[in-house]
Phi, psi and omega in degrees: 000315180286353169291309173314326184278343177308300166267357137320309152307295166315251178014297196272337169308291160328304178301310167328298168339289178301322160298346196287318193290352206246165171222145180229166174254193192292302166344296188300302170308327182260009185263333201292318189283346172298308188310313199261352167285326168283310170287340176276003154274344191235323189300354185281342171266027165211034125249187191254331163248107170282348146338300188270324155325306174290331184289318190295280209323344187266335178288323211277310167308298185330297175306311137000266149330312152322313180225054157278132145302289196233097074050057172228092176296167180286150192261107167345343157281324193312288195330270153016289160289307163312332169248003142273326164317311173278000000 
């Protein structure tokens, strides 16, 4: 388990990173928020702090968000529903 979170942990840094670098549109801001909604459904049952999962994956929209040109999040059921169906 601490390996998983271990690499799991690195993994979601990155992805951060890489968002940091980036600039989006609205589109891009609402798959980022689909992307982290779907690993915060399955990724919390192979670390051991689930907890550090929700922060990065809440940093990573947040940042995201951030460096939106036009800034129109998805309403949290739309999400919701798109990741029960995949």
């Amino acid at each position: 388990v601490s390996v998983m979170t271990g690499i799991i942990k690195i993994s979601l840094k990155t992805f951060l990173e890489c968002v940091r670098l980036r600039t989006f549109g609205r589109y891009g801001l609402q798959q980022i928020q689909v992307d982290c909604h779907y690993l915060q459904m399955y990724l919390w049952r192979f670390v051991s702090d689930e907890n550090l999962v929700h922060f990065l994956l809440d940093e990573i929209v947040g940042s995201s968000a951030h460096r939106c040109l036009d800034p129109s999040p998805m309403e949290q059921s739309v999400i919701e529903v798109i990741c029960e169906r995949g």
